[in-house]
C-alpha angles and dihedrals in degrees: 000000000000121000105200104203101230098173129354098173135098126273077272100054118207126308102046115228103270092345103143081198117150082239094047093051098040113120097207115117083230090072095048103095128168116186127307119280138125132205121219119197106187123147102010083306141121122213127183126201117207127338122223141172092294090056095110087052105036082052085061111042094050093043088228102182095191148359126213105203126339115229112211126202107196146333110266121117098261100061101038119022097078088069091101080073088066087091105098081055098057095042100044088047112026095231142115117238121245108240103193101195138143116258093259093054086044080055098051088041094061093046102044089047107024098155088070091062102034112137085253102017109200120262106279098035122146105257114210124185105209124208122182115234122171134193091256093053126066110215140196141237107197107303087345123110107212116192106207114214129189127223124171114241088197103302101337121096110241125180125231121193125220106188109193092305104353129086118188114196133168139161088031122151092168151351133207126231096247087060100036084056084074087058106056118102100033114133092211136045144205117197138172109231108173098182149282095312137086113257135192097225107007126068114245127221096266097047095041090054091051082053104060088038084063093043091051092207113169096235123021124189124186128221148159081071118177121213085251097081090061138224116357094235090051101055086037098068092045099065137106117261101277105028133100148190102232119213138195114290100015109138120194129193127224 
């Protein structure tokens, strides 16, 4: 299995919009963050999770030739509204795209792009196959077994996905044992950690690293990092032995 690290950056990415931050004016290729998403390749197959607003650009600086079926976490703008760019896709290859989302996302996504699934969308319109998936319920992607996991982004439900030993979360503010129980076991992590400070719906550093000290993986990265939490270098030689900041374009190996 290979996780390609598409975006590891806020719903605002890195740099911030007219931000003079130390963060925001670094040169190193560590403080350059589009929006979260990550890329598994597992099986001869490409899964996306989540596809916000850099999906056009993340497609194309990672030279991803296909995608197999696209996970998304929740509804806000940063991880979803980037799917209109599925259409290469659709067109290369003839087919529709399997969106595996809970019924409230379904429900955002209709709303946000209802001419997708317009009763006779227009020629040219992204064409999304939707499958229900929930946090009781594992679920398959082909021949792959995905563990959905819960977290709570404040007070909005948010999934998380474990695929054999890796466990991809982000958004999280907390997570209930039930659900931390599916956890348990994965040798490598994936965590939202926003910054120093303390944060309604994100985890911040400090929390996220008393999380993966109670999860016990063998290797954690961070992500869905704000330019708050300052140069990359900075926070890196800070952590704890086994975590890590992760950064756009790194790619790992389980």
């Amino acid at each position: 299995m290979k996780i390609n690290f598409l975006g590891t950056g806020t719903s605002q990415g890195i740099p911030v919009i007219a931000c003079d931050c130390p963060a925001c004016l670094s040169n190193q290729k560590e403080d350059k963050r589009l929006r979260t998403s990550i890329l598994i390749s597992i099986q001869n197959k490409n899964i996306l999770v989540d596809a916000g607003p850099d999906f056009r650009q993340q497609m194309l600086r990672a030279k991803v030739l296909d995608i197999d079926a696209i996970l998304l976490t929740h509804e806000h703008n940063d991880h979803i509204i980037g799917l209109d760019d599925v259409r290469p896709f659709n067109f290369r290859y003839e087919k529709d795209m399997p969106i595996y989302a809970t019924t409230s996302v379904q429900k955002e996504l209709k709303h946000r792009f209802a001419y997708i699934f317009d009763n006779d969308p227009y020629p040219g319109a992204p064409r999304l196959q939707l499958h229900n998936i929930n946090k009781e319920n594992p679920f398959w992607v082909d021949d792959i077994k995905v563990i959905p996991i819960e977290v709570m982004h404040g007070q909005l439900p948010v999934l998380g996905f474990r695929i054999e030993d890796f466990t991809y979360i982000t958004d999280a503010k907390t997570i209930v044992d039930e659900e931390l129980d599916k956890i348990k076991g994965t040798k490598v992590l994936v965590l939202n950690a926003l910054h120093h400070k303390e944060h309604h719906s994100h985890l911040n550093l400090e929390q996220a690293i008393e999380m993966v000290e109670k999860i016990e993986p063998e290797k954690a990265y961070f992500t869905h990092i704000s330019h708050k939490m300052g140069p990359a270098k900075e926070i890196s030689n800070a952590l704890p032995k086994g975590i890590e900041l992760a950064y756009d374009g790194m790619t790992i190996h389980l």
